[in-house]
C-alpha positions in Angstrom: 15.2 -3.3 51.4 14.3 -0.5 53.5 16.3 2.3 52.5 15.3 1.2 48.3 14.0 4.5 47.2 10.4 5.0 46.0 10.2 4.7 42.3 8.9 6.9 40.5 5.4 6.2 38.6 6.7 6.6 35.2 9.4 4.0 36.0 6.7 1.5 37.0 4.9 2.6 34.0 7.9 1.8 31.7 8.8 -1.9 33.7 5.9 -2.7 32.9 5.5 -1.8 29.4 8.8 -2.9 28.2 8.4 -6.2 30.5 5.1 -6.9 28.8 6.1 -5.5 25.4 5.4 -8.8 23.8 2.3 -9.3 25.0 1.4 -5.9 23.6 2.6 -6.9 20.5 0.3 -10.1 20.8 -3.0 -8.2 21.5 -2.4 -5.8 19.0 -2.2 -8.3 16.3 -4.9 -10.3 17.5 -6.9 -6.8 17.5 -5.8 -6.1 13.9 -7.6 -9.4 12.6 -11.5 -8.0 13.3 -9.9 -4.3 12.2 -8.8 -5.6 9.3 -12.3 -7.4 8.3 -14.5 -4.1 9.5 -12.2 -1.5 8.1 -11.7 -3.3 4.7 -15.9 -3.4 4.5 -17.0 -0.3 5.7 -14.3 1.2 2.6 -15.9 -1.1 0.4 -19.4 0.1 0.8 -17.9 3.7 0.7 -16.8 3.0 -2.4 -20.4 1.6 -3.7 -22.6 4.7 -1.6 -20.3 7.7 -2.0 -18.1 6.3 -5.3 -14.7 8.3 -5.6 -15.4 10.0 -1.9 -14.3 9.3 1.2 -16.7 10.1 3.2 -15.2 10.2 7.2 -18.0 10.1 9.1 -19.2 6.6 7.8 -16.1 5.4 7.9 -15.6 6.1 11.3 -19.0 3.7 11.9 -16.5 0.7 12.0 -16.1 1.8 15.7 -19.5 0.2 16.5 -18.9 -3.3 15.1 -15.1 -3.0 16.0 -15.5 -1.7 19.7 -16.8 -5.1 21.3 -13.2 -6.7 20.1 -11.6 -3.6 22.1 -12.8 -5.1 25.2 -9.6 -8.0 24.6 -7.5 -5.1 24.5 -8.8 -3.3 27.6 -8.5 -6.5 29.4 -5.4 -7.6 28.6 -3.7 -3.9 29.2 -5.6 -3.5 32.4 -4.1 -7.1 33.6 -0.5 -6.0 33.0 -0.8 -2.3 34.0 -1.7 -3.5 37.8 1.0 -6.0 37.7 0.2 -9.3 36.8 2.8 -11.3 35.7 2.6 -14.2 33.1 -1.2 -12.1 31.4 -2.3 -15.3 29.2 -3.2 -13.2 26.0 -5.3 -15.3 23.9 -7.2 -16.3 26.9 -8.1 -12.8 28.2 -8.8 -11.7 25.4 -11.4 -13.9 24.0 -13.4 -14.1 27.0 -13.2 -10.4 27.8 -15.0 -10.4 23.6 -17.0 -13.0 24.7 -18.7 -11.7 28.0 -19.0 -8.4 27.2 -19.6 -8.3 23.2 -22.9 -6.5 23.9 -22.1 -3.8 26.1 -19.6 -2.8 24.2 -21.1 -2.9 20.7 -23.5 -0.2 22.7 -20.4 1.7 24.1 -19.5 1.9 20.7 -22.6 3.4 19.5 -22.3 6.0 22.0 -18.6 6.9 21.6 -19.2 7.2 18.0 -21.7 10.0 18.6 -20.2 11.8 21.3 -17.1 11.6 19.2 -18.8 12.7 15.8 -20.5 15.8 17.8 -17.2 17.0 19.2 -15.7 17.2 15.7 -18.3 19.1 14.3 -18.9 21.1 17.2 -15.1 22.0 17.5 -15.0 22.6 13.6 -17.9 24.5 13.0 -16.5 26.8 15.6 -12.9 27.2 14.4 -14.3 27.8 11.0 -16.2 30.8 12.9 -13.4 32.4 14.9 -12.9 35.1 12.6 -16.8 36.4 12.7 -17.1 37.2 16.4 -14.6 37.0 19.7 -17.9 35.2 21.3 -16.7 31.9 19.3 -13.7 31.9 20.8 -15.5 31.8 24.2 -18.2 28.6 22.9 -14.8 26.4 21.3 -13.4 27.1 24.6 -16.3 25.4 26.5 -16.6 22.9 23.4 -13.1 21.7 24.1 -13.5 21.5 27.2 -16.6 18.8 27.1 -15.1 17.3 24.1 -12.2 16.2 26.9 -14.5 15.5 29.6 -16.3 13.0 27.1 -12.7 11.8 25.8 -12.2 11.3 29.9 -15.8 9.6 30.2 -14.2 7.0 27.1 -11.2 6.1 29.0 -13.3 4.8 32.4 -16.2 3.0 30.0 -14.7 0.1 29.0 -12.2 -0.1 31.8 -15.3 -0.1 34.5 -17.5 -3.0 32.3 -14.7 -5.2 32.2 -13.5 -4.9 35.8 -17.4 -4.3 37.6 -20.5 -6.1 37.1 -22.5 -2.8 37.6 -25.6 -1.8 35.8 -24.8 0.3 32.7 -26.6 4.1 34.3 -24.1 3.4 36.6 -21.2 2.5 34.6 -22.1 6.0 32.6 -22.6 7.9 35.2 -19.6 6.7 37.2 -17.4 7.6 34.3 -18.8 10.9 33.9 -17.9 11.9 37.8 -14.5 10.5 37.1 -13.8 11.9 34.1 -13.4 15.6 36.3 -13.5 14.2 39.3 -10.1 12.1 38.8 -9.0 14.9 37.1 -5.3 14.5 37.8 -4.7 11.4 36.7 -6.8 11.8 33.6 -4.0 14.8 32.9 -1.4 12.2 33.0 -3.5 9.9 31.1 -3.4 12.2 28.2 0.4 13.3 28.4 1.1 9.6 28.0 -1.5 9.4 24.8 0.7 12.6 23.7 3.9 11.0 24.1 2.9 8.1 22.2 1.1 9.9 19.3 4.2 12.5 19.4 6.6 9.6 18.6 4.3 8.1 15.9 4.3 11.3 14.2 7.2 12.5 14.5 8.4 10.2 12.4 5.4 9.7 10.1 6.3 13.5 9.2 9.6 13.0 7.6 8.1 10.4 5.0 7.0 12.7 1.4 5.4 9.3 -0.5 1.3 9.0 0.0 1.4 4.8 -0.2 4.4 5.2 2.2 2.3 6.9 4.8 -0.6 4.5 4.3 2.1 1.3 4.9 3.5 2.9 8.2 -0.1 3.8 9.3 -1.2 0.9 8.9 1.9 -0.8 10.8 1.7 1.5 13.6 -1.8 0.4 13.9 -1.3 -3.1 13.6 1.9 -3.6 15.8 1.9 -0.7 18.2 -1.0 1.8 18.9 -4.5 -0.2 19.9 -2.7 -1.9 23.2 -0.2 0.7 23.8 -2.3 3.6 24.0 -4.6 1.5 26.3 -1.9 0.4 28.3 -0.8 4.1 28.7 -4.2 5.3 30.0 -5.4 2.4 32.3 -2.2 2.9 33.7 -2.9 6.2 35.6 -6.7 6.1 35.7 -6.9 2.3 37.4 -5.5 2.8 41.0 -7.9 5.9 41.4 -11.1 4.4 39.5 -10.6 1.1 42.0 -10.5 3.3 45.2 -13.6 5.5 44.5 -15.6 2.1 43.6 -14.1 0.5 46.6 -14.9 3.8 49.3 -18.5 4.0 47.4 -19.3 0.4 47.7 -17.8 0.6 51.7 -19.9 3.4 52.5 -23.1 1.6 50.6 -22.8 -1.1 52.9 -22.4 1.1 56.2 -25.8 2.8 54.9 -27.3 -0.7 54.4 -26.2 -1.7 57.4 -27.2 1.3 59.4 -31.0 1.3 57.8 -31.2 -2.3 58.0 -30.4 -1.7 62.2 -32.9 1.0 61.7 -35.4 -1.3 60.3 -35.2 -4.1 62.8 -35.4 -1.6 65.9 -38.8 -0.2 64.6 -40.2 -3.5 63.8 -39.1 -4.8 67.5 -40.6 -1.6 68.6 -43.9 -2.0 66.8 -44.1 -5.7 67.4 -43.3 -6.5 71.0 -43.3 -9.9 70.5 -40.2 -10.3 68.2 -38.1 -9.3 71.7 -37.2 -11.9 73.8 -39.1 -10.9 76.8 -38.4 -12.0 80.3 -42.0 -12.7 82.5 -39.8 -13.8 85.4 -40.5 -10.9 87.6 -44.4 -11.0 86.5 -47.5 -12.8 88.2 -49.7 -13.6 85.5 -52.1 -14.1 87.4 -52.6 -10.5 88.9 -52.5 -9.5 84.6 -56.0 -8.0 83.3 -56.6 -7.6 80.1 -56.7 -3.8 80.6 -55.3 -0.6 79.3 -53.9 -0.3 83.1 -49.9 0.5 83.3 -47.5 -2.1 84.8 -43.9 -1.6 85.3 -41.8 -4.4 83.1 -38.2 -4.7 82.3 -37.3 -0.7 83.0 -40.3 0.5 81.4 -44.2 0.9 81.6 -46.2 -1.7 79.3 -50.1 -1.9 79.2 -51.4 -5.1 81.1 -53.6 -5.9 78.1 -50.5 -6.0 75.6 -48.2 -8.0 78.5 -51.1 -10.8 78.6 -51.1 -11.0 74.6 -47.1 -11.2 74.7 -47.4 -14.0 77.4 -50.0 -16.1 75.5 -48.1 -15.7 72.1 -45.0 -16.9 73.9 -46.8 -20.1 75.6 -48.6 -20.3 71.9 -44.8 -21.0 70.5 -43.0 -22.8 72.7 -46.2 -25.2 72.1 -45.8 -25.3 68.9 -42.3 -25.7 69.0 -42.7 -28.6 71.8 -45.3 -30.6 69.1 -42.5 -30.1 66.6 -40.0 -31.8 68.5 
């Protein structure tokens, strides 16, 4: 109807969630099957390297083998946040692991260090604050880039799975957007907030350790992988789509222009090419000079006329043999 008023994006965003919530479900539990496996191994050899301590940052290697399965899940949330109705799960999934396995084992890799170098960065920092006021000026900066890289993570995946682009500019694209869509990358994180806010909310009023490990280990199973997704692709798709969309308009206006550009200074440095009319010449005055005649609105050299002539007879020769 014409007078139905606009809804607002949040409502969209919440249709669509709620609408798809099973589906959500489904790709969450699918995604907890290779967690399960890389998680429950990389503690294992924990346990044999470092014996009774945990040690973080190796855990947190189980990103690189585990990111290639997050492609399912990026493809699956990306599918219903733009709309699609009926998202076959399994289906999306799979082939979404399947065709991009290899670019996303080395997304992986480089999340895991850029994510590794913002925790330390942001730590050693903090654990300096009290020495100098200077610190408090390098963890501001350090934040900051630690988002911009957390804003370069959220377009990574999203841009393999949805381009076929090469990965410099995958990388680089995500970069621009990660300040350059800067809105919506705000909005992307309030939703992340939201989300983790519930989660913990109610992960704080529970006092028992091997409680807390059950409902972390449910949240992650049933709810947080997909939904999280879901919430950033969300705001950051419409806006990543356009700017790939103007940039690949405006490449092909350049291509077009120089490939115009190109095919005016061939015709100019090769006569021939032109589809010249002789009508209004008499050969037979021609000499093979560097004397002017006046031809079609301009002055040509008789010399380069008489090789334009006898290239043209030479053709339609050759084209008469053909036939």
């Amino acid at each position: 109807m014409d007078n139905e008023r606009k809804r607002f994006r949040f409502e969209v965003l919440l249709e669509r969630y709620f609408t798809n919530f099973h589906r959500i479900l489904l790709t969450n539990l699918i995604f907890a099957v290779p967690s399960a496996v890389v998680f429950a191994a990389f503690y294992f050899l924990d346990s044999l390297i470092f014996k009774d301590t945990l040690a973080v940052p190796f855990l947190l290697l189980s990103i690189i083998p585990l990111y290639p399965f997050y492609a399912g899940v990026v493809m699956v949330c990306r599918n219903i946040a733009r709309g699609e109705s009926g998202v076959p799960v399994f289906k999306s999934f799979l082939s979404a692991v399947k065709d991009n396995f290899l670019r996303f084992l080395l997304h992986g890799v480089l999340i895991y260090v850029a994510a590794m170098l913002s925790v330390l960065s942001i730590s050693l920092y903090v654990s300096m604050l009290s020495a100098s006021w200077l610190f408090y000026v390098l963890l501001f900066f350090v934040i900051v880039i630690s988002l911009l890289l957390l804003y370069t993570a959220f377009y990574i995946p999203l841009m393999t799975i949805t381009y076929d682009l090469p990965l410099k500019h995958i990388y680089k694209n995500s970069f621009l957007m990660s300040f350059g869509e800067f809105k919506n990358n705000i909005f992307a994180t309030l939703a992340l907030a939201v989300v983790f806010g519930i989660c913990f909310t109610a992960f704080a009023f529970i006092n028992s350790g091997m409680a807390k490990i059950i409902v972390i280990a449910a949240l992650w199973v049933l709810l947080i992988p997909a939904t999280c997704t879901f919430m950033y692709v969300f705001f950051i798709y419409d806006g990543m789509t356009a700017i790939i969309r103007d940039k690949e308009e405006l490449s092909r206006e350049l291509t077009d222009s120089i490939d115009k550009s190109l095919e005016e200074r061939k015709n100019a440095m090769n006569p021939q090419t032109v589809e010249e009319d002789f009508s209004d010449i008499d050969i037979s005055s021609l000499k093979d000079t560097d004397d002017y005649i006046f031809h079609n609105g301009r002055m040509v050299k008789q010399s380069t006329l008489l090789r334009m002539i006898r290239e043209r007879e030479q053709q339609e020769a050759s084209s008469n043999n053909k036939e």
